[in-house]
C-alpha positions in Angstrom: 22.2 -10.1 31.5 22.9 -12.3 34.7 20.4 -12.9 37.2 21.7 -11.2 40.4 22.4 -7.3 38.2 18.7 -8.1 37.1 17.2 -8.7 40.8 19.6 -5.8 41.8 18.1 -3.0 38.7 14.7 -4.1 39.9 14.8 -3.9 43.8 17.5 -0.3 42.4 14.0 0.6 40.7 11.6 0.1 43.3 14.0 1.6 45.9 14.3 4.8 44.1 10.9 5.0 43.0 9.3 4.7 46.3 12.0 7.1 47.6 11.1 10.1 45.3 7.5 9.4 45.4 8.3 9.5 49.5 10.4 12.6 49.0 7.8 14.6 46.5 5.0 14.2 49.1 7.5 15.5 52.0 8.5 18.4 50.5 5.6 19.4 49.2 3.7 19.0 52.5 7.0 21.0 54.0 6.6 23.7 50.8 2.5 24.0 52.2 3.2 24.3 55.3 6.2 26.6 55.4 4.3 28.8 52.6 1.3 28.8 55.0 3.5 30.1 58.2 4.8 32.9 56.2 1.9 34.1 55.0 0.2 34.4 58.6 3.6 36.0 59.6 3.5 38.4 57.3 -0.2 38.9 57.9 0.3 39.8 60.9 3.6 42.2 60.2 0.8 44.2 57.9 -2.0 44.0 60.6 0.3 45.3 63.8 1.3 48.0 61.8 -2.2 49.6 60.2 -2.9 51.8 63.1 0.8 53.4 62.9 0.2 53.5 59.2 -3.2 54.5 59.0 -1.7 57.7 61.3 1.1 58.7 59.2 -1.4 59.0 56.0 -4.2 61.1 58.5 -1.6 63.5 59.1 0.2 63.2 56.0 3.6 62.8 57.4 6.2 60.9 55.1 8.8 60.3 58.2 6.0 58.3 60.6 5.7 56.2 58.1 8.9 55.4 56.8 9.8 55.0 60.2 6.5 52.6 60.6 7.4 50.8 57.6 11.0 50.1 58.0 10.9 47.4 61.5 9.0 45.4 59.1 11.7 44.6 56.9 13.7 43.4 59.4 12.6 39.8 59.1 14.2 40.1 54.9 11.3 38.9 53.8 9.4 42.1 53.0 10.7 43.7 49.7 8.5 46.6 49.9 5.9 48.5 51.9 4.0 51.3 49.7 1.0 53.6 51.0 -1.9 54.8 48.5 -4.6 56.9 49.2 -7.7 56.9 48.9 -8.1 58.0 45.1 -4.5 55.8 44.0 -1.9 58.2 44.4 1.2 57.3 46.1 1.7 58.8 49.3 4.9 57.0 50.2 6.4 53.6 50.2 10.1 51.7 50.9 11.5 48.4 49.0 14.6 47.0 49.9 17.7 47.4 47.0 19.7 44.1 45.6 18.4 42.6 48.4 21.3 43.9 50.7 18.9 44.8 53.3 19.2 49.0 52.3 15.8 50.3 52.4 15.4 53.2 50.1 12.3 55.0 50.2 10.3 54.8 46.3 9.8 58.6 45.2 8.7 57.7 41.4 5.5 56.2 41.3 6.0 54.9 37.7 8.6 52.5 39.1 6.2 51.0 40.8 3.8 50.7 38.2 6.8 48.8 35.9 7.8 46.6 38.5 4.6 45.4 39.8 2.0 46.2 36.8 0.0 48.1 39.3 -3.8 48.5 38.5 -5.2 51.0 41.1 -8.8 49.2 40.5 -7.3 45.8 41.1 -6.2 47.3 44.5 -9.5 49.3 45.0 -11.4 45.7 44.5 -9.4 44.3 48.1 -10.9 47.3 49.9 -12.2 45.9 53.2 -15.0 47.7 55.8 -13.7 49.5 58.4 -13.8 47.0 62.1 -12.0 47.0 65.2 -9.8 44.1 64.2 -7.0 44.9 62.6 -6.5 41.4 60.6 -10.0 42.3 59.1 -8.8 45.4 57.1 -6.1 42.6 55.3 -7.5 40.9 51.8 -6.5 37.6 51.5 -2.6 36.7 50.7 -2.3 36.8 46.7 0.3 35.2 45.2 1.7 37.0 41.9 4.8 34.4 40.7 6.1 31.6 42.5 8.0 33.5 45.4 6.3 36.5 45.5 2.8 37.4 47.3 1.1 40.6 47.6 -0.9 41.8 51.0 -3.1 44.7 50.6 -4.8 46.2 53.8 -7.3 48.9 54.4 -6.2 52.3 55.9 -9.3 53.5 58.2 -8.9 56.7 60.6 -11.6 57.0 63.5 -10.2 60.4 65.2 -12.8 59.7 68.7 -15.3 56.7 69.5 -17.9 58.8 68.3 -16.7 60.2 65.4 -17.2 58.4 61.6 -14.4 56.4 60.5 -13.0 58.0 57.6 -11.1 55.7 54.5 -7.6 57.1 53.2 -6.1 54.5 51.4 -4.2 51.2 51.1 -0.9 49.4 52.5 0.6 46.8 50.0 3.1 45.2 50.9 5.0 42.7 48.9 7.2 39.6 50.7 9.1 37.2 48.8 9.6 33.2 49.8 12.6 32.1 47.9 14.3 30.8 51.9 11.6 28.7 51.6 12.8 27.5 48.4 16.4 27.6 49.3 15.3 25.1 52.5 13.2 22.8 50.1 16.3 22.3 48.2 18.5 21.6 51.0 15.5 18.7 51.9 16.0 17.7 48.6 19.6 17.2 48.7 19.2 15.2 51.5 17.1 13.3 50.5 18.8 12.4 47.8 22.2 11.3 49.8 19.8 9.0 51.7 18.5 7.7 48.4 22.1 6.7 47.0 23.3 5.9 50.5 20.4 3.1 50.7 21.0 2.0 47.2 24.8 1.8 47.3 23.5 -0.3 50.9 21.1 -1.9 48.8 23.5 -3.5 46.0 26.0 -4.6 48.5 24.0 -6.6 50.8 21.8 -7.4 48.1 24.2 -8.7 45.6 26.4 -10.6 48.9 23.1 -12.7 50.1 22.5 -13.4 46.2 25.6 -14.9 45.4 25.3 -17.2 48.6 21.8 -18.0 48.5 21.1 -17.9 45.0 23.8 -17.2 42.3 26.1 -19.4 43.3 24.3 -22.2 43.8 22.5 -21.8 40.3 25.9 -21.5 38.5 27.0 -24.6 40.3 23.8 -26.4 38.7 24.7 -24.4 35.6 27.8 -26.2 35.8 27.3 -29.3 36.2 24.3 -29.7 33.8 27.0 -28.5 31.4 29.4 -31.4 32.0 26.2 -33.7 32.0 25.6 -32.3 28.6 29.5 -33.4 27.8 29.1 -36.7 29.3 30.9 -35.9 33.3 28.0 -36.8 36.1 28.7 -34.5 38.9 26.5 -34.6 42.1 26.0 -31.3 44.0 26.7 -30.8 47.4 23.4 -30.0 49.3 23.0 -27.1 52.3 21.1 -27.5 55.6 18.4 -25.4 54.5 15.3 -26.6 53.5 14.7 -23.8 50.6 13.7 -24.0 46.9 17.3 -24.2 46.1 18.6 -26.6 47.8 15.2 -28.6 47.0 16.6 -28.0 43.2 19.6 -29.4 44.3 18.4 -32.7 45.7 16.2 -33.2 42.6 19.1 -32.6 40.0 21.7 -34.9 42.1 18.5 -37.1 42.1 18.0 -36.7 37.7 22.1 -37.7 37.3 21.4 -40.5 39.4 18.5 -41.4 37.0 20.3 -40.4 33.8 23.8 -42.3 34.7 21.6 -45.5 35.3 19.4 -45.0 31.7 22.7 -44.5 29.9 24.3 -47.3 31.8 21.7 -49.0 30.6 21.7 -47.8 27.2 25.2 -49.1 26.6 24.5 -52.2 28.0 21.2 -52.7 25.6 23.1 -51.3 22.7 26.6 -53.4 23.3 23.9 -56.3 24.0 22.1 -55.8 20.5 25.5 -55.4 18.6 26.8 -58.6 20.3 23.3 -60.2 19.4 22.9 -59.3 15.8 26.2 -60.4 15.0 25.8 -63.9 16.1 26.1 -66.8 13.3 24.0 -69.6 14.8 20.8 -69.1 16.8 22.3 -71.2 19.7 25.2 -68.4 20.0 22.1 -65.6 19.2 20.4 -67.5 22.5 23.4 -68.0 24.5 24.5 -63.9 24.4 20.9 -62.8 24.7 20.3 -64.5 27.5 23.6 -63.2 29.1 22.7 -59.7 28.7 19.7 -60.1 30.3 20.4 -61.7 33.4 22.9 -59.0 33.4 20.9 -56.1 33.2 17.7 -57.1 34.9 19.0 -59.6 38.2 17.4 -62.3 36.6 18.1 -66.0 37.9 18.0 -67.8 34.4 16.5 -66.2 31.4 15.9 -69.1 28.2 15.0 -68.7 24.5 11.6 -71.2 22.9 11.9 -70.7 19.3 9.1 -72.0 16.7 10.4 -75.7 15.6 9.5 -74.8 12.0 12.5 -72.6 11.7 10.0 -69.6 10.0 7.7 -67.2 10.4 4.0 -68.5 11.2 0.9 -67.2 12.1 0.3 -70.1 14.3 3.2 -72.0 16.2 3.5 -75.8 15.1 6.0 -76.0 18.1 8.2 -75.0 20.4 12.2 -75.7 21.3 13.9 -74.5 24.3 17.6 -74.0 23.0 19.5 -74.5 26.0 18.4 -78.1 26.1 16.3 -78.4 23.2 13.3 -79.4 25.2 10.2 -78.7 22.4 6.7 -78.0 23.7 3.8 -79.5 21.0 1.0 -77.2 19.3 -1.8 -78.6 22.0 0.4 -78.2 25.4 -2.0 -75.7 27.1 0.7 -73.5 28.5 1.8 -72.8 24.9 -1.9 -72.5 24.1 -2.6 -69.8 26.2 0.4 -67.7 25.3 -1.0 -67.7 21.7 -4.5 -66.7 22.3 -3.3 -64.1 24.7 0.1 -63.0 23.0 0.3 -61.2 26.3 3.5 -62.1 29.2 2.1 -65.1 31.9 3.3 -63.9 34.9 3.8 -65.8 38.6 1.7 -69.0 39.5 1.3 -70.1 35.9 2.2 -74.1 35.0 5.6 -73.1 33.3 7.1 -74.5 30.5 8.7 -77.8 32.3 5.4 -78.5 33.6 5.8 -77.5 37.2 4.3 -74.9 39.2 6.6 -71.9 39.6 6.3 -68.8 41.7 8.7 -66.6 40.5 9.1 -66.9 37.0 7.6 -64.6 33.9 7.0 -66.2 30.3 6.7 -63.4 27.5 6.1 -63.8 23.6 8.9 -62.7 21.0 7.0 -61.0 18.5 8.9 -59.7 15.2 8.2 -56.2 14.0 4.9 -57.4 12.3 3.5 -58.6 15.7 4.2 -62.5 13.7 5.3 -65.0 16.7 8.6 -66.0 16.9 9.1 -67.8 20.5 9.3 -67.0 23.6 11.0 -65.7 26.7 11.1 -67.5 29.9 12.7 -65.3 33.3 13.8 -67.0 36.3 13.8 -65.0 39.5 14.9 -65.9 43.0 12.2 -65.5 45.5 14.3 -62.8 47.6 15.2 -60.9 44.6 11.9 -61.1 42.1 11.4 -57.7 40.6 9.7 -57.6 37.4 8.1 -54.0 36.7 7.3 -51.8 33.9 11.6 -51.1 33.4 12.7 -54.7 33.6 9.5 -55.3 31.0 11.2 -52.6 28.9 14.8 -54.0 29.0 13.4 -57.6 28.1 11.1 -56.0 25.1 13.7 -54.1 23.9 16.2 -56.8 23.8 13.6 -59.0 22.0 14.2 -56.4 19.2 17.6 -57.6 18.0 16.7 -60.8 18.8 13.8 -61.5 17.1 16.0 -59.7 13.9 18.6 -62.3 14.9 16.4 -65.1 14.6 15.1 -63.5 11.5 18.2 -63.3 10.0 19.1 -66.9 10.8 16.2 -68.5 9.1 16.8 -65.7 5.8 19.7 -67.4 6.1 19.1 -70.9 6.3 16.1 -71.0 3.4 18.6 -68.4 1.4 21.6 -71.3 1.2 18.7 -73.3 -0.5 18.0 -71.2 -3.4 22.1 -69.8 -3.6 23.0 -71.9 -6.7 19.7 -70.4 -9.0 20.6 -67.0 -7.4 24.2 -67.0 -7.9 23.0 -68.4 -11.9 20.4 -65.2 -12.3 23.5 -63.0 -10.3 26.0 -63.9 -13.1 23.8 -63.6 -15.6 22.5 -60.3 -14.7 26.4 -59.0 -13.8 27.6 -59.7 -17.1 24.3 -58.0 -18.8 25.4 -54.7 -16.9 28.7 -55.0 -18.2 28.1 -55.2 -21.9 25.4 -52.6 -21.6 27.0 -49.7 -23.4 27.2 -47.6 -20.3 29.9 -45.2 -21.8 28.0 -43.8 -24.6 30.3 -41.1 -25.8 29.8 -37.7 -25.4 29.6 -35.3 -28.1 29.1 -31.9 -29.4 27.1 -33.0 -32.0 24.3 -34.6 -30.1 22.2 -35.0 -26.8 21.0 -38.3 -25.6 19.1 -40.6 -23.0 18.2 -43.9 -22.5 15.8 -46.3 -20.5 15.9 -50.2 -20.1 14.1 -52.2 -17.9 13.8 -56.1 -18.2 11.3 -58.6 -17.6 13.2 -61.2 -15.4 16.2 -60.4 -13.3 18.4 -60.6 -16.7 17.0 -59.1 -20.0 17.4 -60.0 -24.1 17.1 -56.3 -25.3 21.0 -54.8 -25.6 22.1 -51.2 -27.5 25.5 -50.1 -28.0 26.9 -46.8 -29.2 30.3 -46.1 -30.8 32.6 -43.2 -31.8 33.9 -44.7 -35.3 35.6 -41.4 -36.8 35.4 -38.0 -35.5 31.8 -36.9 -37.0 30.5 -40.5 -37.3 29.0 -42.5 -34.8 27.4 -46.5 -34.9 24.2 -47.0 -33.5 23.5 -50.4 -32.4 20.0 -51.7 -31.2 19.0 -55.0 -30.6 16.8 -57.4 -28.9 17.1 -61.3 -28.4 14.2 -63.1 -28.5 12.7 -64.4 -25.0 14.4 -63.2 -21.6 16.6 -64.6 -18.9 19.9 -66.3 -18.6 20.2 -67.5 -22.4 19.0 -64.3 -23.7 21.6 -62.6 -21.3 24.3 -64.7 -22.8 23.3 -63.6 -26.3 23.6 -59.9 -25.7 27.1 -60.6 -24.2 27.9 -62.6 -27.4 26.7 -59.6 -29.1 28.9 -56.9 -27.3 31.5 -58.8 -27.7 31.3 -58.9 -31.3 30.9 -55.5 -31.6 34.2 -54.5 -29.7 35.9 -56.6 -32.3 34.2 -54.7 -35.0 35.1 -51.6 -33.1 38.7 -52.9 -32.8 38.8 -53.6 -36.6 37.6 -49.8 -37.1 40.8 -48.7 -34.7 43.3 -50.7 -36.8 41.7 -49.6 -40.1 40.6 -53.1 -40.5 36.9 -52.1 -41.6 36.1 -49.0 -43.2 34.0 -46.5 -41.9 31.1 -46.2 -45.3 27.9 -46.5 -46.3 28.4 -50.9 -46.3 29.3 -50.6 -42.5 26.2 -51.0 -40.9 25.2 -54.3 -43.3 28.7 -55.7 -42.7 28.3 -55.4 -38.9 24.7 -57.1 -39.4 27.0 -59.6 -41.3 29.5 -60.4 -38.7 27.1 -60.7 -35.3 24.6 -62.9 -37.2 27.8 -65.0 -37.5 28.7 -64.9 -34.0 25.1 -65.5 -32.7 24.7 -68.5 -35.1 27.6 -70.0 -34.2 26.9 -69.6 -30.0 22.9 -70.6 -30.2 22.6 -73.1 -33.0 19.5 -71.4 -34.5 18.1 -72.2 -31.0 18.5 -68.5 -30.2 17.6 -65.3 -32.3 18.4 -61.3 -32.1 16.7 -58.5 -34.1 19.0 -55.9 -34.5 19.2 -52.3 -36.5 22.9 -51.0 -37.4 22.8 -47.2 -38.1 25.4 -45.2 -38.8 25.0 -41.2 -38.7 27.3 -38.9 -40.5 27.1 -35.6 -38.8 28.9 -33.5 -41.7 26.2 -35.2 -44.9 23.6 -35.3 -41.8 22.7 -38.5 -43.1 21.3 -41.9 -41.3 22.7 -45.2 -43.3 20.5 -48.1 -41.8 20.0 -51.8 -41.9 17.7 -53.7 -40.1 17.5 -57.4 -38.8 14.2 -57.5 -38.2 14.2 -55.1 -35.9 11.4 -52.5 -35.2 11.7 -49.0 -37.2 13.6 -46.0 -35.4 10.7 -43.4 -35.5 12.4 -39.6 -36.8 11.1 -36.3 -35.4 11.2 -33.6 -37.7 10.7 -29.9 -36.4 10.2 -28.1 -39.6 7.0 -26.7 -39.1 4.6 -25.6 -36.6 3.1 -28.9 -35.7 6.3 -31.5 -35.2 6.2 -34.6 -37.3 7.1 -38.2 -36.4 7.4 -40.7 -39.1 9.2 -44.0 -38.7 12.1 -45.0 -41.1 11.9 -47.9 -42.7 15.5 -49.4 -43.6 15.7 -52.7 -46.0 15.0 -55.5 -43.8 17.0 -58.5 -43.6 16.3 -62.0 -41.5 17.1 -62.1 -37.7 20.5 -62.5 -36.3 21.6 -66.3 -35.3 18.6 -67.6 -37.9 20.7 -68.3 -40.9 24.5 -68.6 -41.3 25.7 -66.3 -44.6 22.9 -64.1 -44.6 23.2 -60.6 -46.5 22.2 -57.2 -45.5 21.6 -54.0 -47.4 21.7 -50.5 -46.2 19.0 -47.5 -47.4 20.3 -44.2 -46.4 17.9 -40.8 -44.7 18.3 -37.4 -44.5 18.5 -35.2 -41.1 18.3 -31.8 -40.2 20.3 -30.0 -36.6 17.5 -30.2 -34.5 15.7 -33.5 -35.0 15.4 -36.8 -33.1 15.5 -40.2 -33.6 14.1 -42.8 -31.4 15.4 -46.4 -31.2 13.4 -48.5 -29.5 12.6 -52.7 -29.0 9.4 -54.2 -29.6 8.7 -54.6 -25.6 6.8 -51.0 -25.6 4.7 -51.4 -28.2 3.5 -54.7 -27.5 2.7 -54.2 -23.7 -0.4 -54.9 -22.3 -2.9 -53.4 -20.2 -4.9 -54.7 -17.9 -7.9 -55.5 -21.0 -5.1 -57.2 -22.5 -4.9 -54.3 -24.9 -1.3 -53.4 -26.4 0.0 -50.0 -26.5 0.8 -50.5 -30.3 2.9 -48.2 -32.6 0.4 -45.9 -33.0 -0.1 -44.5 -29.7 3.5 -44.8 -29.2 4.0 -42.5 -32.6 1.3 -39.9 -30.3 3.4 -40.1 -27.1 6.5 -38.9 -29.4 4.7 -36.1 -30.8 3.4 -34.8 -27.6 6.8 -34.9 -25.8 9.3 -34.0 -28.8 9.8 -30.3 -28.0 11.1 -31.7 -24.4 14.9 -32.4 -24.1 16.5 -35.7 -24.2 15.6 -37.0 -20.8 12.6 -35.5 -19.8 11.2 -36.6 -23.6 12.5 -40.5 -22.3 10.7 -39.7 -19.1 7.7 -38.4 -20.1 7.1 -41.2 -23.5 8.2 -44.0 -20.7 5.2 -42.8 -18.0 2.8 -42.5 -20.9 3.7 -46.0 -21.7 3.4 -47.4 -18.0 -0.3 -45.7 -17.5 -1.2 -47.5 -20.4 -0.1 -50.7 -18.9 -2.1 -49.7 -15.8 0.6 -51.2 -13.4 0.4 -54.7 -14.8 4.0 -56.5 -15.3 5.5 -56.9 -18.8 6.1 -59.7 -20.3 8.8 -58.9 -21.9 11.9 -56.0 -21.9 11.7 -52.6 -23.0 14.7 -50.5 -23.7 14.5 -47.1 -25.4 17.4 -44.5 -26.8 16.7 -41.0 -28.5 19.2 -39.4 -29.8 18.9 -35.3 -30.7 20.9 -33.6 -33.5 22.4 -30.7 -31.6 21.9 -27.2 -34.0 25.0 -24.7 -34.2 23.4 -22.5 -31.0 23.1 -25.2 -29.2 26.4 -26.9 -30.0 28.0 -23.3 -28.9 25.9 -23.8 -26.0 27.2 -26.6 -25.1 30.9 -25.5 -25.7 30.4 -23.2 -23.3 28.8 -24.9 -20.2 31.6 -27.6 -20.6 34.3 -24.8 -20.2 32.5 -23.4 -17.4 32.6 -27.2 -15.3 36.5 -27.7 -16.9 37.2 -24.2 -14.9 35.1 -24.8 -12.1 36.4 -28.1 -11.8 
């Protein structure tokens, strides 16, 4: 809800409220008072007309005092007059019919009684003594419902001064006050006219003066901070008056002002740190920062020291101003100062050219590390120098991108001395990834997962797995002896060799039987002879898994054993397999290689690993060893594929207690998929092939 219906409800609210509270206290004040007057009218009525009464009951004569009773009811108030004796029998009474003014004289008692529920004793109680003054023979005004009261006065009859006063009887008579009512109501109605009347007044005038005064104004502001939020600065027109509003006013044109100048200035730091950072040479770097700033903060001349040792230092050797490449030494005690302070020198310092200066402010460039860079000199003129807490800012913030700048330019400068080892370790380490078997294929009959990590920025240990028929598949895993750029070249001499033999596969070149994994053996000893001259060795294992005999058909080059998980019975077993072991690759040219085949079941794991894990060390110079890496298998087994990698591999690195490895460690397990969980398979790839 808008502001000028919610001021409108509540003064609405008030308005009305005090009104009826106003208007209940009137009328009921009116109701009392009116209610009061009537009752000492008809008081009076009553006590005028004992005496005539009190006569027509002495000398028993109806007519006196129906004609006593009637004048009474000529005020149509009274609705009936009635005249008991002494002992409660009715001697005569008159009540006014319909209340059409026709009095008709009562000649059945019991109607009375119905009407009126008339206890004699009740009546008998209100007897009053016999006195002079006829309001004294009157009981007290009764009320029986809300516009009817009851008046009962004493009948006396004195026949001479000096004779006893004898009682007869009583006078009741009964007036009702429902014109009182009717008048209440009328006040009421009134009252009510007045009420909308000043409300209707009420929301005009109210809603008018808010919409000039407040509303208005307020949406203006509403307005405008919108198109601040977009980005369009609009000022608002102030008023003469000196109210909260327009004070509102004055301090949002006065926050626009403030927030075009921090955005202006924003740009200008942010264009500035873009043009900085993008500089090639540190005198282009000094040359645009010392642009921007004289731009942004009126300065006269703003110039760049920078540490002559071209690196970060703890303690400056030197300093070199780059616009003329004036250097300050280590002892010059302006420069000593600044770097036992590390705080900006402001006016009346020596400055840098040895001269005293007035108007001039010399502030350290500090890298994110608080590490000492250079420094900043400012030039101000003397009419113009203004250096407070914003221009501080601006220069500081500035230093940011310039001290990454400068950074950048030394990385650069010590990072074209090392570019010929780097770009050797780079190749090296781009051709390892590429003949790591990165596409291992995917297969309903097995799960898989891998880790490698190397010593040096390239590694020796290489694995390579190949889809030879349909239910076949050739495990490679090897590891070249020592690390770095040779051993990378060896593993790419390897891969290579093995795409041939996969080639040879494709053409029907090689068959695909139990002799394959010696032959391969065979053919990359070749290779690796041939490229490293028995200078360079690889221990390999060849495996090749039928998935229809489930059967493993191994040879080994001196490689470590694959260890086999078996999940027969209750406690899972690991046992390493131990294939007919043949020299290394690259040691011998003609060597021979022999195959041994094993048995699997769906549901099993093997584990190919290279000798890097097992021979790690810990801080004691303890290594892991095969027989806590057998423990770490059988612990982790029931896991899948790559949380079992995961969890054998952080075993492994808490035994090595965070010290570095000397040498790679790559690891590949490889899980015999069951029928369920082939099926299972099946179907979560036809749920991606139709989601896809």
């Amino acid at each position: 809800m808008k502001l000028a219906p919610k001021i409108i409800i509540l003064l609405l609210a008030v308005t009305f409220g005090v009104m009826t509270i106003y208007s209940i206290i009137q009328i009921k004040n009116v109701e009392k008072s009116l209610i009061k007057d009537a009752q000492e009218n008809h008081t009076l009525m009553l006590s005028n007309s004992l005496g005539f009464l009190s006569k027509s009951l002495w000398e028993l004569d109806k007519d006196i005092s129906v004609r006593g009773m009637k004048p009474l009811f000529e005020t149509g108030t009274v609705r009936d007059i009635i005249l008991y004796d002494y002992s409660g029998m009715l001697f005569n009474g008159v009540f006014l019919k319909d209340k059409v003014k026709k009095e008709i004289e009562i000649t059945d008692p019991e109607n009375i009684k119905s009407v009126y529920n008339f206890d004699f004793a009740k009546i008998d109680a209100k007897k009053m003594p016999f006195t002079l003054i006829p309001s004294k023979l009157l009981y007290k005004v009764e009320k029986l419902t809300d516009n009817m009261y009851e008046i009962v006065g004493s009948l006396w009859w004195k026949e001479t001064e000096f004779s006893e006063p004898r009682f007869l009887g009583f006078a009741v008579m009964h007036f009702s006050t429902e014109y009182i009512s009717e008048r209440l109501n009328e006040q009421i109605f009134g009252f009510l006219y007045l009420t909308i009347g000043l409300c209707i007044s009420i929301i005009v005038l109210t809603y008018a003066y808010l919409e000039q005064q407040i509303i208005s104004p307020i949406r203006k502001l509403m307005i405008a901070s919108l198109s601040a939020a977009s980005g369009v600065f609009t000022k608002i027109k102030t008023t003469k008056s000196k109210d909260e509003i327009n004070k509102l006013t004055e301090n949002f044109n006065y926050m626009i002002i403030k927030i075009e100048n921090s955005l202006s200035l924003i740009r200008g730091l942010s264009e500035a740190s873009q043009e900085i950072v993008k500089c090639k040479n540190i005198q282009e770097i000094s040359d645009v920062y010392s642009g921007y700033c004289q731009k942004l903060i009126s300065a006269k001349r703003v110039d760049v020291w920078v540490d002559t040792s071209n690196a970060l230092s703890n303690s400056a050797r030197g300093m070199r101003r780059l616009s003329d490449d004036k250097e300050l030494e280590q002892n010059d005690p302006i420069l000593k100062l600044i770097l036992t302070t590390v705080e900006e020198l402001h006016d009346r310092y020596d400055n840098l050219d040895n001269s005293k200066f007035i108007n001039k402010v010399v502030i350290p460039l500090l890298n994110s590390k608080g590490i000492m860079l250079g420094l900043i000199e400012i030039e101000f003129t003397k009419s113009e120098f203004k250096y407070g807490e914003e221009e501080n800012r601006v220069v500081k913030a500035l230093g940011v991108p310039l001290a990454t700048a400068i950074e950048n330019y030394w990385h650069v400068l010590k990072e074209k001395e090392r570019a010929n080892i780097e770009r050797d370790f780079e190749l090296a380490s781009a051709v390892q990834n590429s003949i790591l078997s990165s596409d291992i294929p995917k297969s309903l009959h097995f799960d898989f997962s891998t880790y490698y990590k190397t010593a040096s920025q390239c590694g020796g240990d290489w694995y390579g797995v190949y889809e030879v028929s349909p239910d076949k598949i050739l495990v490679l895993f090897g590891d070249v002896t020592g690390h770095g750029t040779p051993a990378a070249l060896i593993t790419a001499v390897t891969r290579g060799a093995a795409d041939i033999i996969k080639q040879n596969i494709a053409l029907g070149n090689m068959e695909v039987n139990e002799n394959l994994p010696a032959l391969v053996l065979q053919f990359i000893n070749e290779c690796i002879f041939e490229t490293g001259r028995s200078m360079y060795f690889m221990t390999m294992v060849a495996a090749l898994i039928d998935f229809n005999s489930q059967q493993i058909i191994a040879s080994s080059a001196g490689h470590t054993p694959p260890a086999l998980i078996s999940m027969n019975s209750d406690l899972p077993e690991v046992k390493y397999i131990y294939p007919k072991v043949g020299s290394r690759l690259g040691y011998e040219k003609g060597s021979k290689y022999e195959t041994q085949s094993f048995s699997f079941l769906p549901g099993q794991q093997i584990v190919f690993y290279t000798d890097g894990i097992i021979e790690g060390e810990n801080s004691a110079a303890k290594e892991y060893g095969m027989k806590k890496f057998k423990q770490s298998i059988q612990n982790h087994c029931t896991n899948n594929a790559e949380d079992f990698i995961n969890n054998i591999i952080n075993d492994a690195y808490s035994f090595f207690e965070g010290i570095p490895q000397k040498d790679d460690i790559a690891v590949l397990v490889i899980r015999f998929l069951t029928e369920k969980e082939k099926e299972l398979k099946k179907d979560v790839q036809i749920i991606k092939l139709k989601a896809a």
